[in-house]
C-alpha positions as CSV (number, residue, x, y, z in Angstrom):
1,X,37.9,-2.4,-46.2
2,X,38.8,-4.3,-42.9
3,X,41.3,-7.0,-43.3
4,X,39.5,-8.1,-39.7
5,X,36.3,-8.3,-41.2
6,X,37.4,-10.7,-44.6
7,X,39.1,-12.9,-42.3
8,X,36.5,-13.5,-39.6
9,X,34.0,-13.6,-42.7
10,X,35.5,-17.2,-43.0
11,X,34.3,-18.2,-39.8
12,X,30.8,-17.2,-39.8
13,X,27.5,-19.3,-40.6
14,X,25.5,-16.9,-42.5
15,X,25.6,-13.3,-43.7
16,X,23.7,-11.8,-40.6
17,X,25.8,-13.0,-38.3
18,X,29.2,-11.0,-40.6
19,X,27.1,-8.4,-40.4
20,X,26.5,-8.2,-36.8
21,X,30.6,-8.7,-36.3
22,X,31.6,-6.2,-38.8
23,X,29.2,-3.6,-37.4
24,X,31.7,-3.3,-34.3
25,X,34.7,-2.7,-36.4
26,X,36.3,0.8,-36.4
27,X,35.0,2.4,-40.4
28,X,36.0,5.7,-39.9
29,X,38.7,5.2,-42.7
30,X,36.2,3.8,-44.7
31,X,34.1,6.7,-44.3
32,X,36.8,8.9,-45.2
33,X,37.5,7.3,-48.3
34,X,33.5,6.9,-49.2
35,X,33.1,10.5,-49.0
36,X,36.5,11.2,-50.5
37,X,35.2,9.4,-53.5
38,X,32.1,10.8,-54.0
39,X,33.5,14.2,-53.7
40,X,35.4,13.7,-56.6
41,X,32.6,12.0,-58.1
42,X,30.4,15.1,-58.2
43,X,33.7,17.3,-59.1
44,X,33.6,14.6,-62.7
45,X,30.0,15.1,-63.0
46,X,30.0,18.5,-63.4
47,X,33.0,18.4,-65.9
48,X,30.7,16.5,-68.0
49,X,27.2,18.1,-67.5
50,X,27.4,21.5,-70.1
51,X,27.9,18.5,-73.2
52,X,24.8,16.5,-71.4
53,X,22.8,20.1,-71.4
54,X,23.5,20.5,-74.9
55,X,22.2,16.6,-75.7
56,X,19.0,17.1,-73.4
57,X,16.6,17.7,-77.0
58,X,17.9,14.7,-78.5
59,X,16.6,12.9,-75.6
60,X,13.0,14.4,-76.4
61,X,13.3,13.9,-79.7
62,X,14.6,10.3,-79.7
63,X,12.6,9.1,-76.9
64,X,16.1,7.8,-75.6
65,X,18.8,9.5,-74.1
66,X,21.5,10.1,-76.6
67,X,24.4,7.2,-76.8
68,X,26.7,10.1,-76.0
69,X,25.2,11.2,-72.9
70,X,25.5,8.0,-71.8
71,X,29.4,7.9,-72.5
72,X,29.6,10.8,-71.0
73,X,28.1,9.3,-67.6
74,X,30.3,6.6,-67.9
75,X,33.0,8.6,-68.6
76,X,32.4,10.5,-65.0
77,X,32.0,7.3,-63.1
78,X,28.3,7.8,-62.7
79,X,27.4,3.7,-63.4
80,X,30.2,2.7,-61.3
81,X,29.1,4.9,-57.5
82,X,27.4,1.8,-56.0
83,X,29.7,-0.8,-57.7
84,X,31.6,-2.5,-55.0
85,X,35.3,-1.6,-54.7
86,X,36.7,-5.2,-55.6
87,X,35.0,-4.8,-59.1
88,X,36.1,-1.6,-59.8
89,X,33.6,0.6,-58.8
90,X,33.7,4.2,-56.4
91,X,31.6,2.6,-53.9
92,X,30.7,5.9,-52.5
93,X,28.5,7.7,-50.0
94,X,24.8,8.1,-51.0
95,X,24.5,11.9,-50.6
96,X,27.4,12.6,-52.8
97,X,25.8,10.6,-55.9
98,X,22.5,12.2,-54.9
99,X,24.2,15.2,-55.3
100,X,25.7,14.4,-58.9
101,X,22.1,13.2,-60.1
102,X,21.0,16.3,-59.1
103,X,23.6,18.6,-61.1
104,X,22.8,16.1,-63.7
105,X,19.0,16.9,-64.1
106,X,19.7,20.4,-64.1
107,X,21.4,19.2,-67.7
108,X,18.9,16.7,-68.4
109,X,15.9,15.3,-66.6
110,X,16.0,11.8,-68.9
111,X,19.6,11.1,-68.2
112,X,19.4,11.9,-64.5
113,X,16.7,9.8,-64.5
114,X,18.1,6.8,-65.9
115,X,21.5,7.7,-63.6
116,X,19.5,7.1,-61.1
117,X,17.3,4.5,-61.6
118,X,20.4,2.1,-62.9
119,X,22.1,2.3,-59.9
120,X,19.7,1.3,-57.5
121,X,19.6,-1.6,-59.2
122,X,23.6,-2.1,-59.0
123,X,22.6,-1.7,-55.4
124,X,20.2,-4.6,-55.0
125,X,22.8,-7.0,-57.2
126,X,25.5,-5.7,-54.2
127,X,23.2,-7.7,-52.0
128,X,22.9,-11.3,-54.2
129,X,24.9,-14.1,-54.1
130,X,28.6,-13.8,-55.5
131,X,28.2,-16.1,-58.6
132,X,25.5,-13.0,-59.8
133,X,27.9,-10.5,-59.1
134,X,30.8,-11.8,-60.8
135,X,28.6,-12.4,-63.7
136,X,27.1,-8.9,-63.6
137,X,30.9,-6.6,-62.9
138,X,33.3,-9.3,-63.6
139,X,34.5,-7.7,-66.7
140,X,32.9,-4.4,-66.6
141,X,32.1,-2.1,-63.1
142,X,29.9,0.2,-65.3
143,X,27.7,-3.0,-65.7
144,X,23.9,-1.6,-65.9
145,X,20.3,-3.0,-65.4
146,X,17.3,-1.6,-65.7
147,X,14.3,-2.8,-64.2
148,X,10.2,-3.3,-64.2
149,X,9.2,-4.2,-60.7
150,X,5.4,-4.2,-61.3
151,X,5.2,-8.0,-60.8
152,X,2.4,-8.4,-63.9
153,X,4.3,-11.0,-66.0
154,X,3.8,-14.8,-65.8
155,X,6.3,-17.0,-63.5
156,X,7.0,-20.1,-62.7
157,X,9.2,-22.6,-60.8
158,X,10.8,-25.1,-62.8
159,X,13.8,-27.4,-61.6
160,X,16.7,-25.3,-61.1
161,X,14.4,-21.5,-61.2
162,X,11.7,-20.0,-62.8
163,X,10.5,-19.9,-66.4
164,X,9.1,-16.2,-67.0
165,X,6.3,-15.3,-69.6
166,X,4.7,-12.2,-70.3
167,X,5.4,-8.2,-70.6
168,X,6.6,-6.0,-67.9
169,X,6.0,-2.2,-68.4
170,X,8.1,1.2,-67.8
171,X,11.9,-0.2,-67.8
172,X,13.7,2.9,-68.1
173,X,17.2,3.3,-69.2
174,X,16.6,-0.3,-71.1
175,X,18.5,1.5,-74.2
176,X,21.2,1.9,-71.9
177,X,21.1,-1.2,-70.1
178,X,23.0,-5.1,-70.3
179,X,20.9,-6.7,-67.4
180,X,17.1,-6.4,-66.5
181,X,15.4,-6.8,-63.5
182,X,11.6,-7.9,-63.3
183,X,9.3,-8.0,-60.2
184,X,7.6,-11.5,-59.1
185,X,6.0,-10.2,-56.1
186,X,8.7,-11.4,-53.6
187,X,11.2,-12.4,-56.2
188,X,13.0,-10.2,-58.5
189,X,14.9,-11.9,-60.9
190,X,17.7,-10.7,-63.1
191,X,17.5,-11.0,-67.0
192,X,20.2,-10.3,-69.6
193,X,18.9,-7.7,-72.3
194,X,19.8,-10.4,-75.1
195,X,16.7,-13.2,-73.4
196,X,13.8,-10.8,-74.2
197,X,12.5,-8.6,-76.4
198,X,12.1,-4.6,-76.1
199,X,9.1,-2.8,-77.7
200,X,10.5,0.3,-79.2
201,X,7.0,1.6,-79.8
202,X,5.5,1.1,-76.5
203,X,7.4,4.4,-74.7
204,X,4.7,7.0,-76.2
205,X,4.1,9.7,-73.3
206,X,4.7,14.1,-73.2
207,X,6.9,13.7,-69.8
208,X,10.4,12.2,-69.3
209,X,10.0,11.1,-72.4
210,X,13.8,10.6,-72.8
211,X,14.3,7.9,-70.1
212,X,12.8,5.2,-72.7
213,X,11.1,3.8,-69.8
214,X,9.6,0.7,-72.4
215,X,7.6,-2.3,-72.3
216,X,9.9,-5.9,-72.3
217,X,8.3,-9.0,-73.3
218,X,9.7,-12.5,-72.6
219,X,8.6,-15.8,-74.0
220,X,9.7,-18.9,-71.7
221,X,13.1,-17.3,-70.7
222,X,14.7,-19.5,-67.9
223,X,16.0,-17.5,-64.8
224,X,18.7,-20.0,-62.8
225,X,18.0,-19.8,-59.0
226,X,21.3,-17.8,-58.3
227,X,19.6,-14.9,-60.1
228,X,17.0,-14.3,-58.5
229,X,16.6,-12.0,-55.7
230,X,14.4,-13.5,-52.8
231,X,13.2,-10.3,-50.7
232,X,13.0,-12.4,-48.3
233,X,16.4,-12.2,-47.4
234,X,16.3,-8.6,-47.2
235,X,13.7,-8.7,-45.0
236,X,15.4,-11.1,-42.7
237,X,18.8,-9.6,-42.9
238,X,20.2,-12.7,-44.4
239,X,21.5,-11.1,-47.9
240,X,24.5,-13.0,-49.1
241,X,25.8,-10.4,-50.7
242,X,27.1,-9.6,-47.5
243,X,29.6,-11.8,-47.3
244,X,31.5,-10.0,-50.3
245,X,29.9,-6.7,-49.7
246,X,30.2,-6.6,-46.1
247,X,30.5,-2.8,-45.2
248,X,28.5,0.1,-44.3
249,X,27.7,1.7,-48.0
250,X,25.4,-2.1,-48.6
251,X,24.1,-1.8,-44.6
252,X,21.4,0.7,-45.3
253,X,18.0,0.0,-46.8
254,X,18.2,-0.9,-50.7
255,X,14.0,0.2,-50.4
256,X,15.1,3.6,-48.7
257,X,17.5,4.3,-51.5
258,X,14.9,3.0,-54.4
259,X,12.5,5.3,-53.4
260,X,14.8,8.0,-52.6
261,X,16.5,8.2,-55.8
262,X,13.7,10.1,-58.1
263,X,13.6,12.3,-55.9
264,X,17.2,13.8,-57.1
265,X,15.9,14.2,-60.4
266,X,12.9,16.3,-59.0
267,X,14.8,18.6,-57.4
268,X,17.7,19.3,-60.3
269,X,14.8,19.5,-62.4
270,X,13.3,22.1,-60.7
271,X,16.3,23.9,-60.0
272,X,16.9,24.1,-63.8
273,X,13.8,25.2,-64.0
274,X,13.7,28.2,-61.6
275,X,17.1,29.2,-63.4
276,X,15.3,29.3,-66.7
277,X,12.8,31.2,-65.5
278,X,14.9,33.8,-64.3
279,X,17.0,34.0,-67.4
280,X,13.5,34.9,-69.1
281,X,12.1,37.3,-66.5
282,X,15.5,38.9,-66.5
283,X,14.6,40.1,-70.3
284,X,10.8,40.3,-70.6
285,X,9.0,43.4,-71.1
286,X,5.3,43.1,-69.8
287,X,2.3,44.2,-72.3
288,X,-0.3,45.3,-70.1
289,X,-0.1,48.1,-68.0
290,X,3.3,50.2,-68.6
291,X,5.4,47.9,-70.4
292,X,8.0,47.9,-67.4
293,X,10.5,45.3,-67.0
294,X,8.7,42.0,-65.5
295,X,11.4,41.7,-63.0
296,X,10.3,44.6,-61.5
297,X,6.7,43.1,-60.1
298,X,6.9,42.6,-56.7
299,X,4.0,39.4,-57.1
300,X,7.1,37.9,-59.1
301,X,10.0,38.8,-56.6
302,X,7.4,36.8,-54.0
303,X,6.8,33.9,-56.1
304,X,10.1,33.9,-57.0
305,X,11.5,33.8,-53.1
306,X,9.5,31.4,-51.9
307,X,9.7,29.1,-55.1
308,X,13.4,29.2,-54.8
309,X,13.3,28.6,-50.9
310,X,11.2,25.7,-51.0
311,X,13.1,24.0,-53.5
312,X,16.7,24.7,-52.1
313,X,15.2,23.7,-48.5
314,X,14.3,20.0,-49.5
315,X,17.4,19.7,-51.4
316,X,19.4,20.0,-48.5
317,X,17.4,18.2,-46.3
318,X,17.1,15.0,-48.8
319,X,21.2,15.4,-49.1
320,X,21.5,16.0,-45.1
321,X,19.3,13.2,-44.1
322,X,21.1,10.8,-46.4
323,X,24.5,12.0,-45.1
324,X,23.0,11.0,-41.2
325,X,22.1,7.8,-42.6
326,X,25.8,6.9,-43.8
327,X,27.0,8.1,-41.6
328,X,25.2,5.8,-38.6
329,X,26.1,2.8,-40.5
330,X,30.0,3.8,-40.2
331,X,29.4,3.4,-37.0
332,X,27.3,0.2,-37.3
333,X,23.9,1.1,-36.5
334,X,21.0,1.5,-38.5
335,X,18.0,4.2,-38.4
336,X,15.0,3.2,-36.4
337,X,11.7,2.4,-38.4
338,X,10.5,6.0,-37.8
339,X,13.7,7.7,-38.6
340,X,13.7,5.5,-42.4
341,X,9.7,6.9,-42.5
342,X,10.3,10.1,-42.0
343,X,12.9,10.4,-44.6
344,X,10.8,8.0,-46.5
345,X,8.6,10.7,-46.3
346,X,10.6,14.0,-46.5
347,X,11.7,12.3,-50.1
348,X,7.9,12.2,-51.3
349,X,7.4,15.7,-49.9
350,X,10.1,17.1,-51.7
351,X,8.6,15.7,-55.3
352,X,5.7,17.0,-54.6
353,X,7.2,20.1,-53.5
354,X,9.3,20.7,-56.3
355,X,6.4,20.1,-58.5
356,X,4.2,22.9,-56.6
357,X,7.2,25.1,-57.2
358,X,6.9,25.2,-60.8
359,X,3.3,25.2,-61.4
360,X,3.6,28.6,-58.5
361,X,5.4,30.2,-61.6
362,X,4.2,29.1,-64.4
363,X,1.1,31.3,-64.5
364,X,3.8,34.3,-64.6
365,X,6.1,32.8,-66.8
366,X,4.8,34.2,-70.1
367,X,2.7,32.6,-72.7
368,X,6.4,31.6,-74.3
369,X,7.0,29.1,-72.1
370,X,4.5,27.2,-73.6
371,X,6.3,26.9,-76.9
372,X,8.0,23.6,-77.8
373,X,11.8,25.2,-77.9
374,X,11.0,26.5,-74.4
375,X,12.6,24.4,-71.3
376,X,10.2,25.6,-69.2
377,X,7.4,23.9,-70.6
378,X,9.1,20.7,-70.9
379,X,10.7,21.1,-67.5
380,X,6.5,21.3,-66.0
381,X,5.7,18.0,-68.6
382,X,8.7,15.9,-66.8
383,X,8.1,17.1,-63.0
384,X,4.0,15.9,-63.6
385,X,5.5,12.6,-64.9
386,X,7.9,12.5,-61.9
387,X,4.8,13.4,-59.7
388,X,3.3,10.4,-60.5
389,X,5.8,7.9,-60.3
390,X,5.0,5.1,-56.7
391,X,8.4,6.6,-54.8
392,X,6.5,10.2,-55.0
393,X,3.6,8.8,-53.5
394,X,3.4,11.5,-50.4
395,X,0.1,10.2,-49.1
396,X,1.0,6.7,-48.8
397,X,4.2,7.8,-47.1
398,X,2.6,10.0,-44.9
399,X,0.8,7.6,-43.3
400,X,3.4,4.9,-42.6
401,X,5.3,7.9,-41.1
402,X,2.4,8.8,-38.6
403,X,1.5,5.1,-38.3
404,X,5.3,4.4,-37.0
405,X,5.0,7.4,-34.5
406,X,2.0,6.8,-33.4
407,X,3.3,2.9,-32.9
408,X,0.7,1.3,-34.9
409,X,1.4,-2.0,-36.3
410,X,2.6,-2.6,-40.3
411,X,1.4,-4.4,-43.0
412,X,3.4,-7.6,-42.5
413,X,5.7,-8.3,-45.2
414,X,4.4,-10.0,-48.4
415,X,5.9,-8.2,-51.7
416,X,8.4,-5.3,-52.3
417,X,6.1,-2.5,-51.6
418,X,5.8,-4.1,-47.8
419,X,9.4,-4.0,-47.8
420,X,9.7,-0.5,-48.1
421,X,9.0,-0.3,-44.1
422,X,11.3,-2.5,-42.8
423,X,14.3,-2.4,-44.6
């Protein structure tokens, strides 16, 4: 961290206007260090993934991933990658813990999931006002919230902030989680777990069962002004979170990272599942015809090839265009509207591709793989749950992409799904 930048930082007006001095510093040493971090970050993560693996049922089973999956993620610093550096946390580049969520699906969808989906929101509290973020890391950097977005609850402003009544759906990793985060349209305010209640029957689905994505209900819980998140701010460039978390890792877009990080879970997903598969095929004998070995059918070496080349191709783009994106903020510059819409959109592609990739081999995949024991078929329930999810939407991406390049004009901004395109 510049020692120019935290002195100057005392002798500016507002958070934009740090921001705009600190982008002409020299962060190549930063950079280093970011990338440094995360390498080791993904060398922890896989010391810890074989004991995930081995957990992944209980998190079927429980609805829940397991209490000691979750100390094992802690335990590799996988709560801690977006946690600013004066709290404690890694603080490292984006395509390194994309990476690690990856390797982590490939153990367990659920838990990669809720990896994932807890540290965006560690993100967004990297952008509020210090007072939230000394509350949230002050005595722990593996602090965790979960979140409901869907802004369906009840809220209103009372003196001092908002009174919130109602039930927001799909929170997942609550189990795992101190802090909450519920959607208001252009608020998002931050709850603690002990101010509302979680329905432990409400999680009742056949795909990623194991993130205990759950319904929270809350019953005139007051929200003090300094935690809530005014979108606004994002929007304008104004977050005060800058003025602690002024440097290049808080820079790029908290909406482009949101709806970039299923995406990792996709693609390990897959991955495990296309290993699986040919651990089976390796081994199967087919009974019709000769009873040859199935991995002697050409049909499968083609489905096999092009499965495995799909899925290995939008991995590396999705890890490659997050590196570019770092790696322009070191040098103080942001991507352009249509370069964030085009890997906006590459990261709804590759859901959908990853998806496609499986349901290509599951018609040769034997009529095992429909058994409850078998990964496979539980690998095909959580990549159609993935599917489905409002970051995999490829359509809706699609066409702010083409919208952007063919220099149409946006929806302006109203809500956090407006956001999206501008920052």
């Amino acid at each position: 961290m510049s020692v120019t930048v935290e002195i100057e930082s005392k002798q500016c007006n507002s958070p934009a206007q740090l921001r705009a001095m600190a982008a002409t510093q020299d962060w190549s040493d930063y950079r280093a260090r970011a990338y440094k971090a995360g390498g080791e970050f993904v060398k922890a993560v896989e010391a810890v993934t074989p004991e995930i693996k081995s957990l992944r049922h209980e998190s079927e089973r429980d609805g829940k991933v397991s209490q000691r999956t979750g100390d094992l993620m802690v335990q590799a610093g996988v709560f801690r990658t977006f946690t600013p550096l004066q709290y404690g946390g890694l603080e490292a580049d984006p395509a390194s813990f994309f990476e690690g969520v990856m390797k982590i699906a490939e153990a367990d969808s659920a838990a990669a999931w809720i990896a994932g989906q807890l540290n965006c929101h560690s993100f967004e509290i990297a952008l509020m006002n210090e007072r939230m973020q000394e509350e949230f890391w002050g005595d722990n950097p593996d602090t965790r919230a979960s979140s409901s977005y869907a802004p369906i609850g009840k809220l209103r402003a009372v003196e001092g902030g908002y009174e919130l009544n109602g039930t927001w759906t799909f929170s997942s990793g609550v189990d795992h989680a101190q802090w909450v985060i519920l959607g208001g349209g252009d608020k998002n305010f931050v709850v603690p777990v002990t101010d509302l209640e979680v329905d432990h029957s409400s999680w009742n689905v056949e795909g990623l069962k194991g993130t205990g994505s759950k319904s929270l209900t809350l019953r005139e819980v007051f929200v003090p002004e300094y935690r809530v998140h005014h979108l606004r701010d994002t929007y304008e460039d104004n977050n005060a979170g800058w003025l602690l978390n002024n440097r290049p890792l808080y820079w790029l877009s908290f909406m482009g990272i949101f709806n970039s990080t299923a995406t990792n879970t996709v693609i390990g997903t897959a991955s495990y599942g296309l290993q699986y598969f040919m651990e089976q095929a390796k081994v199967r004998l087919t009974r019709q015809g000769t009873g040859a070995p199935i991995a002697n059918n050409p049909f499968l070496h083609l489905k096999l090839a092009d499965t495995l080349t799909k899925v290995n191709g939008v991995r590396n783009r999705h890890l490659s265009n997050w590196s570019a994106l770092f790696d322009l903020a070191c040098k103080g510059k942001e991507g352009t509207p249509l370069e964030r819409m085009r890997v906006r959109f590459e990261s709804a592609d590759a859901n959908a591709t990853c998806f496609d990739a499986i349901h290509e081999i599951w018609p040769i995949a034997g009529a095992a793989a429909s058994a409850q024991n078998n990964d496979l078929q539980q690998v095909y329930r959580d990549l159609m749950a993935a599917r489905n999810h409002g970051s995999a939407g490829r359509e809706m991406a699609a066409s702010l992409y083409i919208k952007t390049m063919f220099g149409m004009e946006p929806a302006p901004f109203s809500d956090m799904g407006t956001l999206a395109y501008y920052k």
